[in-house]
Each structure stands twice: as C-alpha cells, then as structure tokens.
C-alpha positions as CSV (number, residue, x, y, z in Angstrom):
1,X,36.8,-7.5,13.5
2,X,35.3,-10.5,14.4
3,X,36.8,-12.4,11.6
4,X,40.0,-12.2,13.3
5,X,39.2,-13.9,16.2
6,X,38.9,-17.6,16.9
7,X,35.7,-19.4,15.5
8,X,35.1,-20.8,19.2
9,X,35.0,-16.9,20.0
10,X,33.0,-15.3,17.5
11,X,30.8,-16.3,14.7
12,X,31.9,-15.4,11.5
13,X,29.9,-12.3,10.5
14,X,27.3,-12.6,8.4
15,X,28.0,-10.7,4.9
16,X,26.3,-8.4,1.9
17,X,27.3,-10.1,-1.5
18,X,27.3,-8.1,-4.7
19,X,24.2,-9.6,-6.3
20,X,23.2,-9.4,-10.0
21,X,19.4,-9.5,-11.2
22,X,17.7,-11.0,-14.7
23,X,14.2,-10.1,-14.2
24,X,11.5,-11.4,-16.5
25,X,10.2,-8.5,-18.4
26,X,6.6,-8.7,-17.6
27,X,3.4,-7.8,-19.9
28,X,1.5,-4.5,-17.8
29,X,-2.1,-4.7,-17.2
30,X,-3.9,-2.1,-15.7
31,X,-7.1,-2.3,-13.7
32,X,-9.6,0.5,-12.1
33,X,-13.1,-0.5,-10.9
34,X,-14.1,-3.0,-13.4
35,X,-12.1,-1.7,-16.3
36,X,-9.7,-3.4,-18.0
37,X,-6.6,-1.9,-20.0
38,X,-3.9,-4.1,-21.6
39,X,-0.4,-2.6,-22.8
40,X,-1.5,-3.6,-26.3
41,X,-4.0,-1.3,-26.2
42,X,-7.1,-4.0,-24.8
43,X,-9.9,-2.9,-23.4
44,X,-12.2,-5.3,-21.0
45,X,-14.4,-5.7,-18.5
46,X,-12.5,-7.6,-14.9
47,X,-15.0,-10.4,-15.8
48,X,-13.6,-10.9,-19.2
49,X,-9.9,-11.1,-17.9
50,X,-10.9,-13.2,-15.0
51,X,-11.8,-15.8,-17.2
52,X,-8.9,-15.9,-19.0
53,X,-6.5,-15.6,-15.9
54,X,-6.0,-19.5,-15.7
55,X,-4.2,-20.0,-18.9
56,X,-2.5,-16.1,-18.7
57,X,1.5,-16.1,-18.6
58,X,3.4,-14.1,-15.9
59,X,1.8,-10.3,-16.0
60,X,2.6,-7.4,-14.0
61,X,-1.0,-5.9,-12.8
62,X,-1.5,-2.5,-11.9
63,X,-4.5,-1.7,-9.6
64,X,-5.7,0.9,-7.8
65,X,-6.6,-0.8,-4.0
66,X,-4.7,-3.9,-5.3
67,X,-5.8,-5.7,-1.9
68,X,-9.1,-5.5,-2.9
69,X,-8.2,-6.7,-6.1
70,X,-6.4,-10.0,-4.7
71,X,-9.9,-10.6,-2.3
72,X,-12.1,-10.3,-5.3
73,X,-10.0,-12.6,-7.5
74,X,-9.7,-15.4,-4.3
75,X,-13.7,-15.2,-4.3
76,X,-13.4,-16.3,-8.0
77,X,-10.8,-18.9,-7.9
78,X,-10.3,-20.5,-4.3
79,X,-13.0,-22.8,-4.5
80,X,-12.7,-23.8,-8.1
81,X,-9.2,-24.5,-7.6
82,X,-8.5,-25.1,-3.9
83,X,-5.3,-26.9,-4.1
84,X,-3.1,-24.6,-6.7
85,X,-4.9,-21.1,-6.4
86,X,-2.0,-19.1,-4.2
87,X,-1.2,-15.8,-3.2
88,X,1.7,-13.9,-0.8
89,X,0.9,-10.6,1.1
90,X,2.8,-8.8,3.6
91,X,1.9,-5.5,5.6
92,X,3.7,-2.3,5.3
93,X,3.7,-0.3,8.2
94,X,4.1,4.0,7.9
95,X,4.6,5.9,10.9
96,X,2.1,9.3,10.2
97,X,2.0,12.5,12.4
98,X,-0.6,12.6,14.7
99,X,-2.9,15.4,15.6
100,X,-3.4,14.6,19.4
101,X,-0.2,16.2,20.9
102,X,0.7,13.6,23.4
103,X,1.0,11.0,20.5
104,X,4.0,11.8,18.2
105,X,3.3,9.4,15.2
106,X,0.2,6.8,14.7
107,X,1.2,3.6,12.2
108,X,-0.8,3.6,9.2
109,X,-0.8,-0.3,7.9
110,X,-1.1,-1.0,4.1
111,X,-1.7,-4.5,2.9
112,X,0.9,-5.2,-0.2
113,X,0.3,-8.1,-2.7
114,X,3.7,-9.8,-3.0
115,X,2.4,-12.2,-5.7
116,X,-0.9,-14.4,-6.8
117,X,-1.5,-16.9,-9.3
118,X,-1.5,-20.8,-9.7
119,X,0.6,-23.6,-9.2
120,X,1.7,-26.1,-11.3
121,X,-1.1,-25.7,-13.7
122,X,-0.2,-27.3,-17.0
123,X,3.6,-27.6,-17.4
124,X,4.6,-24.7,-14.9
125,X,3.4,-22.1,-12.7
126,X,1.7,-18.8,-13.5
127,X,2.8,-16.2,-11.0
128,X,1.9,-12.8,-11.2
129,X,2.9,-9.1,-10.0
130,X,0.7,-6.4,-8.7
131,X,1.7,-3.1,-8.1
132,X,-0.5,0.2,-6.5
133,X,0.3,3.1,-6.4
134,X,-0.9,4.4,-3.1
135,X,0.6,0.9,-1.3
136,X,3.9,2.4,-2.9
137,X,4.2,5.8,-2.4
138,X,1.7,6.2,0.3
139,X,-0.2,8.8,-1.6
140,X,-2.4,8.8,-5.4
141,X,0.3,10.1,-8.1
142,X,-2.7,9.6,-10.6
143,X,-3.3,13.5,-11.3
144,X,-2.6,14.6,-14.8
145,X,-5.4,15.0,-17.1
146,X,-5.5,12.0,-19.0
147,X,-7.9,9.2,-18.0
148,X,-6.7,7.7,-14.4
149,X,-6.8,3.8,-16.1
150,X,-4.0,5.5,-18.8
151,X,-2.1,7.2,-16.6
152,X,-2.2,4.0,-14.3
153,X,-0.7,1.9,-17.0
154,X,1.7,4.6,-18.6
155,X,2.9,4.7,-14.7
156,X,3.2,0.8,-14.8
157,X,5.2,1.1,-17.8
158,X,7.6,3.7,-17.1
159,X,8.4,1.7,-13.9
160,X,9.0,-1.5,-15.3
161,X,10.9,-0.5,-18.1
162,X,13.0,1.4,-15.8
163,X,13.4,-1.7,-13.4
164,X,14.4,-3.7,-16.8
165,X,17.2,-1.4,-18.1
166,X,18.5,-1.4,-14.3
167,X,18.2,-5.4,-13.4
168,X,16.0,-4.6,-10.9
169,X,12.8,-6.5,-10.0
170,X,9.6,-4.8,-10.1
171,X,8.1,-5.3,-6.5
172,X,4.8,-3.7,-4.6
173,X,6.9,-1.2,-2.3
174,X,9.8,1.3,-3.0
175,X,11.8,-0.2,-0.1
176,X,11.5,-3.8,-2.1
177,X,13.0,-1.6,-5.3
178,X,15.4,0.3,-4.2
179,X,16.6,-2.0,-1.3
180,X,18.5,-4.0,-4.3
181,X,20.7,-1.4,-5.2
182,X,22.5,-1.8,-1.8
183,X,23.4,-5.1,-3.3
184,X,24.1,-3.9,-6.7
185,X,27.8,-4.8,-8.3
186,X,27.8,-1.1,-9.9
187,X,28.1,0.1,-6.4
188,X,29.0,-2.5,-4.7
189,X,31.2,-4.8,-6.6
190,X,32.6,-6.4,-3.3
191,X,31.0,-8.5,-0.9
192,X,30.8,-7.2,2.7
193,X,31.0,-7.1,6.0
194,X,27.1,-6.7,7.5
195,X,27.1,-3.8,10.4
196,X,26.8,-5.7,13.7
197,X,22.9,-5.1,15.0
198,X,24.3,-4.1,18.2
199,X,25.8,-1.2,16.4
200,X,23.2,-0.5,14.6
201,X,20.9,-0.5,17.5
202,X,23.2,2.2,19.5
203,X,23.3,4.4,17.0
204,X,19.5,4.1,16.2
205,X,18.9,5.9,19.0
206,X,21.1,8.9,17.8
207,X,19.7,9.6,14.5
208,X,19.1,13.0,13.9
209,X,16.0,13.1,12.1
210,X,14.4,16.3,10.4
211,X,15.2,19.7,11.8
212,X,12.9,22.2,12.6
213,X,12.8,25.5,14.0
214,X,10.8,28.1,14.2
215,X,11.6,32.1,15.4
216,X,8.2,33.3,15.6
217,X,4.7,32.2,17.5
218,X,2.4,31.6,15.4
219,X,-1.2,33.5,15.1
220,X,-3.6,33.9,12.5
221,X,-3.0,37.6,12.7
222,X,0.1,37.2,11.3
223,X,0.9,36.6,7.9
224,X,4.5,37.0,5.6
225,X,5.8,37.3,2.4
226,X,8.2,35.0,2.2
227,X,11.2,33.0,0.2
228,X,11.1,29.0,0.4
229,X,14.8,27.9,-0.2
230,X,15.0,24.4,-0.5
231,X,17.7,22.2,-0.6
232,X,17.9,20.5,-4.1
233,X,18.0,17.0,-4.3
234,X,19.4,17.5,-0.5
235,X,19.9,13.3,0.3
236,X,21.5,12.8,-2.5
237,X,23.7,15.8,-2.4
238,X,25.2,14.8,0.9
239,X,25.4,11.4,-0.1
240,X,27.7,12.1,-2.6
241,X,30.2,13.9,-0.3
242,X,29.8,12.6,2.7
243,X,32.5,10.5,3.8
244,X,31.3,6.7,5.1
245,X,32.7,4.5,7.1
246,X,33.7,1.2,5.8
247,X,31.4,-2.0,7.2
248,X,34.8,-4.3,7.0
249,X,36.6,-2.2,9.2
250,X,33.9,-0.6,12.1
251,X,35.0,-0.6,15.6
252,X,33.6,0.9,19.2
253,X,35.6,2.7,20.6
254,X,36.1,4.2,24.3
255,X,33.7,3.6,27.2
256,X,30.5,2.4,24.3
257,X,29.2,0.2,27.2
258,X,29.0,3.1,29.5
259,X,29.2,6.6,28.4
260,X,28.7,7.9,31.6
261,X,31.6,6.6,33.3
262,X,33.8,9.4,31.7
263,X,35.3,11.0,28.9
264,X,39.2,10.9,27.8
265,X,40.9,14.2,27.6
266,X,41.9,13.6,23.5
267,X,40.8,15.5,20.6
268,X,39.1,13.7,17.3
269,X,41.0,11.9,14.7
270,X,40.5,14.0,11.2
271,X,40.9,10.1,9.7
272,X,37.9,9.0,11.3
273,X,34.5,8.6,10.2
274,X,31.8,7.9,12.0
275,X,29.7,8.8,15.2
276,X,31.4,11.1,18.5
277,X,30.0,10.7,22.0
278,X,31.7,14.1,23.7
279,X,31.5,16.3,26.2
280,X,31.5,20.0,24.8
281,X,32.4,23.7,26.2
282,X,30.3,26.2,25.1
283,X,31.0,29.2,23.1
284,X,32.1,32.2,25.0
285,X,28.8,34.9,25.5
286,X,26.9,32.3,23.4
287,X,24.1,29.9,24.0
288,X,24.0,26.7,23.3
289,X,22.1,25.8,19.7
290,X,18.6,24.0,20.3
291,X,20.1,20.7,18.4
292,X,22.5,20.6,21.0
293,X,20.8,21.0,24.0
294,X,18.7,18.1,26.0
295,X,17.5,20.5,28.9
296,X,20.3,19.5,31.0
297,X,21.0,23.3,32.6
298,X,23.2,22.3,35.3
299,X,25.7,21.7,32.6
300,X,24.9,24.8,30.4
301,X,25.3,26.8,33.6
302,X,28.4,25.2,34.3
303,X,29.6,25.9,30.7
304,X,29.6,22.9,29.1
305,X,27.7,20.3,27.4
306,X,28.2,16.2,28.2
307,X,27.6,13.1,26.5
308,X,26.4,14.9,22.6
309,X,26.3,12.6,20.1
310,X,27.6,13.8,16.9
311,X,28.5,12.9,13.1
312,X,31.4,13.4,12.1
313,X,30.3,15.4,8.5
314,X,29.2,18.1,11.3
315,X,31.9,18.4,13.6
316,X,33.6,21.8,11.2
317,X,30.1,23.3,12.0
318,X,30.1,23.1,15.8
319,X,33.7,24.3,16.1
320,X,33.2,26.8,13.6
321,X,30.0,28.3,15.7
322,X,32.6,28.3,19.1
323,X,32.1,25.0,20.7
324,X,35.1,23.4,22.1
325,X,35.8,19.7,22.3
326,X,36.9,19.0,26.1
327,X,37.6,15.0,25.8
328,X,35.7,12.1,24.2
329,X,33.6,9.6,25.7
330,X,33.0,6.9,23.2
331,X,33.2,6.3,19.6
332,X,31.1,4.4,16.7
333,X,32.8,4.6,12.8
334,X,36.4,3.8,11.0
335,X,39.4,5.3,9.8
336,X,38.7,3.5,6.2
337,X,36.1,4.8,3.5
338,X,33.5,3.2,1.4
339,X,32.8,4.8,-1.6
340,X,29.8,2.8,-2.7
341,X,26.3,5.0,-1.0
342,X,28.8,8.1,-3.0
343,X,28.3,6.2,-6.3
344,X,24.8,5.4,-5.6
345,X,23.6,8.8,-5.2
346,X,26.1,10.7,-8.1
347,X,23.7,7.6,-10.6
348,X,20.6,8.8,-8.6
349,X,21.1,12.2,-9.8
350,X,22.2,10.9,-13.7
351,X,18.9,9.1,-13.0
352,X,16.1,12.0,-12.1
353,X,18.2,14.5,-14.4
354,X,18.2,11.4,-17.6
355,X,14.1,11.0,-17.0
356,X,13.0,14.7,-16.4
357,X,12.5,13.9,-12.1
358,X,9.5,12.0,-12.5
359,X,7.1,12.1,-9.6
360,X,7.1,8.3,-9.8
361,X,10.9,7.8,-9.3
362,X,12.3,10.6,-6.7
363,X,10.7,8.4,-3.8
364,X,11.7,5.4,-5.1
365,X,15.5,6.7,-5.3
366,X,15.5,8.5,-1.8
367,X,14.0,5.3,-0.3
368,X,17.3,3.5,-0.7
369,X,18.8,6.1,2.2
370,X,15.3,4.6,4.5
371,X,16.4,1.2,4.0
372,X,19.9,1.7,5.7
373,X,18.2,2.7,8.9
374,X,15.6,-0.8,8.9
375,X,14.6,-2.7,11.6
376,X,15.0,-6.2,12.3
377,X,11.2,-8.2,12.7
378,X,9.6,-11.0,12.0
379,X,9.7,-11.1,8.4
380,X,5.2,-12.1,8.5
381,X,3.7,-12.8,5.7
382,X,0.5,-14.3,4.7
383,X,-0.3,-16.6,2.6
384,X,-3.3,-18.5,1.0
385,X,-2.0,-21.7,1.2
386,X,1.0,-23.0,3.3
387,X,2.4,-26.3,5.6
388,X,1.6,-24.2,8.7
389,X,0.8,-21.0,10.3
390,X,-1.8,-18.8,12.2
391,X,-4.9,-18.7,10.2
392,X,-5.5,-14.4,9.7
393,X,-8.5,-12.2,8.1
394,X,-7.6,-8.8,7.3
395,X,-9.9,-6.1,5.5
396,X,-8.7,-4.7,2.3
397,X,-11.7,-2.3,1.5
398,X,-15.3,-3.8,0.6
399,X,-13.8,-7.2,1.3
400,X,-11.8,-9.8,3.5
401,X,-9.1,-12.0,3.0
402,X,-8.1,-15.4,4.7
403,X,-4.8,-16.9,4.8
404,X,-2.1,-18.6,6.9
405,X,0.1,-16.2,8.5
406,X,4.1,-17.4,8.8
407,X,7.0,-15.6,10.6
408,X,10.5,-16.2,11.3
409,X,10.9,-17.0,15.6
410,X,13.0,-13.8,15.9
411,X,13.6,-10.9,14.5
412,X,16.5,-10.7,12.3
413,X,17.9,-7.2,10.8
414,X,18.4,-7.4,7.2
415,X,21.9,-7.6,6.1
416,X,21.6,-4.2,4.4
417,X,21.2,-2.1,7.3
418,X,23.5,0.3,8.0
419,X,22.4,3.7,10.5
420,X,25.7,5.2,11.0
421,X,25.3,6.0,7.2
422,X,21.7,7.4,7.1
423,X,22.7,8.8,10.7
424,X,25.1,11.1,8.9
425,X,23.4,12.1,5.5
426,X,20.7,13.4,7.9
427,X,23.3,15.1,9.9
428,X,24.6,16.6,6.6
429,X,20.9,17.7,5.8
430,X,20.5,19.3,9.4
431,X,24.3,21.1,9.2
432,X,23.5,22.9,6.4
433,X,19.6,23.6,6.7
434,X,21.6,25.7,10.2
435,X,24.7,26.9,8.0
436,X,22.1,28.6,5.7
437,X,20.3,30.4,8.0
438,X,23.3,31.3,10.2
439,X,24.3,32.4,6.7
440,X,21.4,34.6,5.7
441,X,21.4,36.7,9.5
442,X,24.8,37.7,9.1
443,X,23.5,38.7,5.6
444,X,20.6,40.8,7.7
445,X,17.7,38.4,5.9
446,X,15.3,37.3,9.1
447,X,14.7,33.7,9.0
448,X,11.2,32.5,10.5
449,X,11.6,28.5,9.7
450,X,13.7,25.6,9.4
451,X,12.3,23.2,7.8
452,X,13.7,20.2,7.2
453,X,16.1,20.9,4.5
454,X,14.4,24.1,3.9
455,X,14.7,27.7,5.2
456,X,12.3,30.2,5.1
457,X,13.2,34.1,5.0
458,X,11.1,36.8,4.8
459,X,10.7,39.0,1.4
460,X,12.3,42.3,1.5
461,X,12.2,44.2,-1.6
462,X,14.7,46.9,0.7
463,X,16.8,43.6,0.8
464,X,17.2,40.9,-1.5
465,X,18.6,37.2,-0.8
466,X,22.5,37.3,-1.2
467,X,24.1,34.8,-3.7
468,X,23.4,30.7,-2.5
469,X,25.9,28.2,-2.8
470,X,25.0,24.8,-3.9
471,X,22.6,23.0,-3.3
472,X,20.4,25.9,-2.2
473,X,17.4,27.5,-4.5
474,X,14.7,29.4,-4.0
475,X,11.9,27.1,-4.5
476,X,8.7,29.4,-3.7
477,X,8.2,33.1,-3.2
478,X,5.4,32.4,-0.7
479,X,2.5,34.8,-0.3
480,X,0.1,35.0,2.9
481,X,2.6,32.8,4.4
482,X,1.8,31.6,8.5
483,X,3.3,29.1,10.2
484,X,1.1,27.0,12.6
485,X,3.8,24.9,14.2
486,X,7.4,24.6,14.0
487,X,6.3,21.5,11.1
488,X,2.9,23.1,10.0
489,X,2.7,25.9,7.1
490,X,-0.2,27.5,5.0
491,X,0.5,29.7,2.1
492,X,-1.0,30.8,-1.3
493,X,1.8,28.1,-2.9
494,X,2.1,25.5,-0.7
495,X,0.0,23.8,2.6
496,X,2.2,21.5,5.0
497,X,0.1,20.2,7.8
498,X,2.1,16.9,9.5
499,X,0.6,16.7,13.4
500,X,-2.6,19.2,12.5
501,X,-5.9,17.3,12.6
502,X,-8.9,18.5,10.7
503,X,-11.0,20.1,14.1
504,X,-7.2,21.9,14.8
505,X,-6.9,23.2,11.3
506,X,-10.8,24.5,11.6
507,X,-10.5,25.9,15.2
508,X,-7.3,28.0,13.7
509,X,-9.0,28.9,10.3
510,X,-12.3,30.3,12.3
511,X,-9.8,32.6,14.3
512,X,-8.2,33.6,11.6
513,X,-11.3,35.0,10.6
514,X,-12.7,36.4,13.8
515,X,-9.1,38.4,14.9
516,X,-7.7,39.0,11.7
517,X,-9.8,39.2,8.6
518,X,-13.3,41.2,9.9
519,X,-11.2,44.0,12.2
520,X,-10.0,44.6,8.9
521,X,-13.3,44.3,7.1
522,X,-14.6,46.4,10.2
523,X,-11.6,49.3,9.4
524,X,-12.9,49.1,5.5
C-alpha cells in the first residue's frame, strides 16, 4: 500500500470515512399542472402557494417535470428578489439502447433540481427539496388508480419517511440516495482505503455487463410457449455471497502494465479475491463458450484461449465446464475480505421483504451496486447565482432556464467507487444465468434465451421444469412468445424492446402479418 511508503514517494491515499446523517424531516408538497396538494390534506392552486413561498420553511416538493417547475418559479421570483432568489441543478446523464445498429447506446440528459429557495431572508435561509419521479427512476411509477396528484404525494411520503428511519437524505436521483449507504457506519463502521482510479480504470474495461444469448433466429413465423425463470432479487443475492476484496489491502499483481508480454506458469491462489488476466486451454472435443471468446481463432485452433479476464466468483464454473488454467498473466484483487457490500445487500433484502418490494424502492436499493462502478467528471452544476462561471440556458419543457455553470478543473472519481466489486456481482449474475441453462439441457428442457439474469425454456407439457435451486423462479409462463433479438422479446405477458425503434418494431409486426398470420387465415 501506498501508506507504507515514504510521503516524498506517494501521497497518502485518499480515504472513505464512516459517515452518520441527521436529516431534517421535511413537510411533502406535491404539485401536477397547477394543482396543489399539501401532506395536511391542502388543496391550492400553484398561484396560491407561490405567494406564500417567501415566508415557507424548508419543504420537500414533489413535481412531475420538476425542471419546469424550478423555470416557472424563477419567472416569478428572480426579478423581485434578484439578490437572494437561488437555485442548484445538475444534469443526469442515462445511456439508452439505440435503434440504429451501428450506435450501441444514445445519452438521454435529465435536468435534476438539487435545491431552490432564498437566502438569508429574515433570520435564516429557506431552502427547499424537489423530487420527480421520472428524473429518478427514468420512467412514470404514477400508475395505480388513484388520482396521479395522490399517488405523487403518497410516493413523496413513503420515500421520505423511509430516508428518515434510515438517516438518509432525500435527494432528486437514486444514485444521490443510495450512494450514502456506501458510507453508512451499519456497513461500514471503518474508515477506508479509496480504490486507486488507476485500478479502477483497468478493470472498467473488463466489466461483464448483462448476458445475452439467444439459440434461435428470430422470425415472425415463429412463435413459443415458453417459461421466464428469473433470477430473484439476483444483485443482491450475489452480493451477499460473493466474496470482496478488501480496499486497504488491493495489489496488482504480475505483468498489469503489459499483459501481453507473458503469462507465468502458476495456478490461482483459492485466498485470493479479485480479477484473473490468464491464458486458458480449452475443453477437450468442446468449443469455447461465447463469453469467452473475442474472435481470436488462431488461438481456438491452437487450443487455447490468452489474455481472459475473469472474476474470481466464476473461476469453479470455467473449470467445471473443462477449461484448463495454463499460467497467469496479471492480477487485480486481495487475499483479505470485506464484509461490508455482504451486509448491505442481506439489509436490502430485510428492506424490500419489510415494505412489500415497492416499485419505488427496488431501483433505489440496486442503484447502490451502479454507484461502485462511477466515473470520475467534472462535478458541473448550475446555478442561478454564483462568484463565477459560464453563463448556460437549458430547456426544461415549455420553458428555459439561465444560470452560471461551475465545474471542478479535472475530473475527480468519487471516493466510493469501487469496479472490482460491481465487476464481480455481475460476473456472479452471468455465472449462473449460464449454470442454469447448462443445468436445464442436461435436464432435456431447450433453452432459447439468456437474458440477463433470466432464462427462457420452452413449455413442454411431455416435460416439465426440474426442481430450481435458489434464487431461480419461474416468473412468467409466456404465451406467443418471439424473440426479435438476442435483447428484444414480445409475448402476451411481457414486451422487452432495448435497441428496437418504432419503424423496426412496425416493419417486423407488418411481416408478422403478411408470412404468418394470413397463410394461416388463407388455410382457414
């Protein structure tokens, strides 16, 4: 470590200190449109509440297009009070599948309202929250019959009083949420070494990711019966299991500056944790598994496989399907375990099972496992008043807001960051998404899709599904099931469409129609 080392040498590393929370519990406020709803039961129009906005205390605010919100409440108050009316945004960036093929994602930008209020007005500022839905969770989670201003505030509710009982601050994303328990003293009751970012940056590069596979061509003159198995709760399983590496104690091992110059002839440590760079023989009369391969034939005609990076969670599963470990090239991980991501996701689970999973807080909960793998940037941020800073307009829907935009000079990674342990909980999720479906052919079941951490099988009533093992469960008996990529599904119970665009998905329907469903009405 580079603790150990003389301060001339090495900088002392920067740490992750336990850190415990006393947020304010907030009154909720909840705005659609022009209507007004209070916790109290208060109903108003937005022109009534803006008036008495000035002399309000703190107040969390739920909207729906809470951007828009903020622009129409700086028309009100900026030039009325031009010297203490202030407000803090940020963008939040999503990276979406795209429907032209040669692109492979497409950034979505979202603007989220940090905070807006007044300064110094009377004894002490008035600051308040604002929380949206759709900036948080990228989607509308307002679809239960009640009225959509109810079940906005109900929403509002249930999240801050869940923040409240959990020392947690309510803030406009899930990352800002659930990026506190990596700090939390439950979890983490001992302050810690950060993961070097040149660490993290190697291993970047070898996340798994989600892993699909499909063992059919798809056609819309095909359709299945078919059994969704889904792994339950499958990031948190894993996480519970899994066995980390410590931050304190991470080394590089082996030729990590070059991998190409060579591999040493010795066999993994079963003490270590961590990422593998090897070089692999392949099973005997067996081809090498798709995850595995990087189109590199000269090696899988020569018999073996160089430079694959793998977890160590998932090194059973390779040797147990026949691969061979012929020497290692270079090494990423510890021989000493940190327990605190296990106790984090065993709570998760307490958590969804104690509230009934609510829509609202599965994403929030899984987010945590985004935030290890985060980026280092700018930190920009704009707001309405500051010393200095790039003057930025930005829509937010029917309207425009100004402010001065600040940013830190360089990008600096968060302290929290930590990709060797998302690396391996998606590892986990890949591992045994395959180990299942390896485990249904042997059974005679004929899987058409991986996906993700699911596996689809098609419905036999000459052959039922054998007995899963934790955390498997069948999760949809799919009727008029097709798959239209190895990502893409339609079926009676569930539509997945990530990478199909609208013309795509209407060019496939309209041949559906024309090979499959008049022949048939033809034959009738």
């Amino acid at each position: 470590m580079s603790s150990e080392l003389p301060s001339n040498v090495y900088p002392a590393p920067r740490t992750v200190k336990p850190r415990t929370r006393t947020p304010k519990h907030l009154p909720v406020i909840a705005i659609i449109n022009d209507q007004v709803l209070t916790e109290d039961g208060e109903s108003m129009l937005l022109d009534q509440l803006v008036r008495r906005l000035p002399n309000m205390d703190s107040t969390l605010f739920a909207a729906t297009n809470g951007a828009d919100l903020l622009a129409y409440l700086d028309n009100m108050f900026a030039v009325p009070y031009p010297t203490v009316w202030q407000w803090r945004t940020t963008d939040i960036s999503r990276e979406i599948p795209a429907s032209n093929p040669k692109i492979k994602y497409v950034r979505s930008v979202t603007v989220a309202v940090q905070f807006f209020g007044f300064r110094e007005i009377g004894e002490k500022s008035q600051y308040h929250r604002l929380i949206d839905p759709v900036t948080m969770y990228g989607k509308d989670l307002l679809t239960g019959s009640e009225s959509r201003i109810v079940q906005l505030l109900n929403w509002a509710v249930a999240l801050r009083d869940w923040c409240s009982q959990n020392g947690l601050e309510v803030r406009p994303t899930t990352g800002g949420i659930s990026a506190q328990l990596l700090t939390d003293p439950r979890f983490y009751p001992e302050a810690r070494r950060k993961v070097p970012a040149a660490t993290n940056e190697q291993v970047r590069g070898h996340l798994p990711g989600n892993h699909y596979y499909l063992d059919v061509e798809p056609s819309p003159e095909r359709e299945y019966n078919a059994h969704y198995i889904d792994q339950h709760r499958a990031h948190h399983y894993h996480a519970k299991l899994i066995h980390f590496p410590h931050a304190n104690h991470l080394y590089a091992y082996g030729n990590f500056h070059n991998v190409e110059s060579g591999y040493y002839r010795n066999q993994p440590s079963p003490q270590f944790m961590g990422l593998y760079c090897l070089d692999l023989q392949l099973p005997e009369d067996a081809v090498a598994f798709s995850w595995l391969i990087n189109e590199d034939l000269d090696d899988i005609a020569a018999g073996k496989l160089a430079c694959r990076y793998l977890y160590t969670n998932e090194l059973t599963h390779v040797l147990d399907m026949g691969y061979k470990i012929l020497g290692i090239r270079a090494a990423w991980g510890s021989t000493h375990r940190d327990t605190g991501l296990n106790n984090l996701a065993a709570w998760a689970c307490d958590q969804l099972d104690k509230h009934n999973d609510p829509v609202w807080l599965k994403p929030l909960l899984l987010s945590a496992y985004g935030c290890l793998a985060c980026r280092g940037d700018h930190a920009e941020t704009v707001f309405r008043i500051a010393k200095s800073g790039e003057e930025k307009t930005f829509a937010t829907g029917k309207r425009r807001l100004t402010g001065l935009s600040t940013k830190r000079p360089h990008k600096l990674e968060p302290k929290i960051v930590n990709v060797l342990h998302r690396g391996m909980i998606e590892a986990a999720t890949r591992s045994e998404s395959i180990g299942l479906a390896q485990h249904l052919t042997l059974h005679g079941q004929r899987v058409i899709q991986i996906y993700a951490d699911g596996v689809i099988a098609e419905a036999s009533d000459d052959l039922p599904l054998p007995l899963l093992p934790e955390p498997w469960e069948v999760k949809h008996n799919l009727t008029h099931y097709q798959p239209l990529s190895r990502q893409a599904l339609l079926s009676d119970q569930i539509t997945r469409l990530p990478g199909i665009g609208h013309a795509d998905l209407r060019a496939y329907n309209e041949r559906r129609t024309i090979e499959h469903v008049i022949p048939q009405a033809n034959t009738n």
